[in-house]
C-alpha positions in Angstrom: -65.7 83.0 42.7 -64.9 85.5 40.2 -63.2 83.9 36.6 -61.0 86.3 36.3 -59.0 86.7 32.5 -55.7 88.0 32.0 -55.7 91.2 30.2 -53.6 90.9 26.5 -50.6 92.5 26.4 -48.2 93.5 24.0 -44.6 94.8 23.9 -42.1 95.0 21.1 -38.5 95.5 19.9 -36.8 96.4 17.3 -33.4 95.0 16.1 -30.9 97.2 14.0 -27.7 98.5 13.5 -26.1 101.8 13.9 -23.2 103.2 11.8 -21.3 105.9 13.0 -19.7 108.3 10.4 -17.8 106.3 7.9 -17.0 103.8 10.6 -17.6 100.0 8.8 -18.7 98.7 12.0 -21.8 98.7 13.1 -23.4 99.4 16.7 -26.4 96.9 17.3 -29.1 98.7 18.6 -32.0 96.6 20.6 -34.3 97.9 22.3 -38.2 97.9 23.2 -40.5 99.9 21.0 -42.4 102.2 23.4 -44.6 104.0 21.0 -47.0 100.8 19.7 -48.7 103.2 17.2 -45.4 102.5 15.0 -46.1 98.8 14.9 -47.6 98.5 11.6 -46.2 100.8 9.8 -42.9 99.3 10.5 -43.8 96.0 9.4 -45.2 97.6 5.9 -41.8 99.0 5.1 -43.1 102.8 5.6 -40.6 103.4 8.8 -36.9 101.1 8.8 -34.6 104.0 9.5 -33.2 104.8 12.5 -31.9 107.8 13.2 -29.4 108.6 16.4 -28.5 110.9 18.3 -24.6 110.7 19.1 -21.8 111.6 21.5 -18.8 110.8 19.9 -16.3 110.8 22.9 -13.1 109.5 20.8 -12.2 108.9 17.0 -9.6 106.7 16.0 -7.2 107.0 12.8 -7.4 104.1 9.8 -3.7 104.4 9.2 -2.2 105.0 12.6 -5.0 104.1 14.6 -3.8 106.9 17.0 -6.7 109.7 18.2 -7.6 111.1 15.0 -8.1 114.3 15.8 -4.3 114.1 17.5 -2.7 112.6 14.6 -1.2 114.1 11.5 -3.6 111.8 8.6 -6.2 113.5 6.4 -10.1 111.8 6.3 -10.7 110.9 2.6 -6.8 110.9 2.1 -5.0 107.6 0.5 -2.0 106.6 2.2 0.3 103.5 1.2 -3.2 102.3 -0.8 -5.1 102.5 2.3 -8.4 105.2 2.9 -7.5 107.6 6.0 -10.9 107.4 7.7 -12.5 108.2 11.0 -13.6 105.2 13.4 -15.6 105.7 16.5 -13.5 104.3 19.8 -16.0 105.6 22.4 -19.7 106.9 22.2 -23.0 107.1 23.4 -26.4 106.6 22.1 -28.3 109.7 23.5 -31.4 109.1 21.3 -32.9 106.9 18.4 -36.1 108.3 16.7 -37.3 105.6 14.0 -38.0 107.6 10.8 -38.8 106.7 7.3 -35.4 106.5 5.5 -32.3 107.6 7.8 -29.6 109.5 6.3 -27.3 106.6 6.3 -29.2 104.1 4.6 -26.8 101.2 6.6 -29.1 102.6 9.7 -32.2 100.6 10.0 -34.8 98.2 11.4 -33.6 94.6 10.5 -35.7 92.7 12.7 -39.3 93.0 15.1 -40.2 91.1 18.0 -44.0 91.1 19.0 -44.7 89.5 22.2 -48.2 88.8 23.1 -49.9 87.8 26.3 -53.1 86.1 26.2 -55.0 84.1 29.3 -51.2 83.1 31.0 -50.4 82.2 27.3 -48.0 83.7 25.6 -46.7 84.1 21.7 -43.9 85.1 19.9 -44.0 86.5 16.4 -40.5 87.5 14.3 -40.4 89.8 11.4 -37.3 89.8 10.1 -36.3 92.7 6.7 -33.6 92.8 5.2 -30.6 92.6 6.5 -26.6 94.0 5.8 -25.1 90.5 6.6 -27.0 87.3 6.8 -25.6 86.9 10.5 -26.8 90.1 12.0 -30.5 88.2 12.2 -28.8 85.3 14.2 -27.2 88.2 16.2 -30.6 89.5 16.8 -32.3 86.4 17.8 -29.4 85.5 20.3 -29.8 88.8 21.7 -33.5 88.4 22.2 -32.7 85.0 24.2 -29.6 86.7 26.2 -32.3 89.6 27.2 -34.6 86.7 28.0 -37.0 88.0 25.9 -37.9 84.8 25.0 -37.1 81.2 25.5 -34.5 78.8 24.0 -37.1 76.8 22.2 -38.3 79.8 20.5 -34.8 81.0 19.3 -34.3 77.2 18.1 -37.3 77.9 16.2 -36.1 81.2 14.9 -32.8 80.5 13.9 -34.3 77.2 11.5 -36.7 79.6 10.3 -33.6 82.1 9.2 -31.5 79.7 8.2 -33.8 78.7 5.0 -35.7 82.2 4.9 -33.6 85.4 5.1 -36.9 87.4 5.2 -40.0 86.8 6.4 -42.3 86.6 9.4 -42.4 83.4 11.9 -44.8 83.1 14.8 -43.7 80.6 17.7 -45.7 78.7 19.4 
């Protein structure tokens, strides 16, 4: 009879957002990290951005929140007190290379899941940076249990982490 060990495994995701133009909100962004090699230097601080590749299908209008490119309003123009600016309606992510510092600083790494695989036995580890708004790390986590990524009692564990900590890295079990 041949004892037989599981090999260790490893995947990871990253958790971030993705600001389109001057739009104020954000697309969150999370997906699995193919390229392990960026593992560390992620966690060090020396890669955070994100940089995206875009295909901006419609724009929207600020003031008349028509199709901005259809309208009459001016980007950068002040109307009745109010910014004319551009908001993404429609796109599409074509591509997202993780670089150093992304031209829109608002694009970036906010959080890192490590899942490891050892014997059957498996453990979770969170890093989570700093973030724009407090919530988009619960955001995160709940997206990490929708995608099943892991279980309840490891969001539970998470989230009271977060909820003390804003930063900081948390291992479960």
């Amino acid at each position: 009879m041949k004892n037989k060990k599981d090999k260790d495994t490893l995947r990871a995701f990253i958790f971030g957002a993705i600001y389109a133009s001057d739009s104020n909100k954000p697309i969150r962004i999370p997906m699995e990290l193919t390229n392990l090699e960026y593992l560390d230097k992620i966690i060090s601080g020396e890669l955070r951005g994100i940089s995206p590749a875009l295909k901006i299908r419609e724009w929207e209008c600020s003031i008349c929140h028509g199709d901005f490119e259809l309208c009459p309003h001016q980007k950068g123009k002040v109307y009745d007190g109010i910014k004319c600016r551009r908001i993404v309606n429609d796109m599409e992510i074509t591509d997202i290379s993780i670089v150093d510092r992304s031209k829109m600083p608002r694009n970036r790494i906010f959080d890192l899941l490590i899942i490891s695989k050892h014997n059957k036995k498996k453990s979770y580890i969170w890093h989570g940076f700093e973030v724009n708004v407090e919530m988009d790390r619960f955001t995160d986590i709940q997206n990490a249990l929708n995608k099943k990524l892991i279980p309840e009692k490891a969001a539970h564990h998470f989230s009271k982490f977060f909820s003390v900590n804003q930063n900081g890295k948390i291992t479960y079990p």
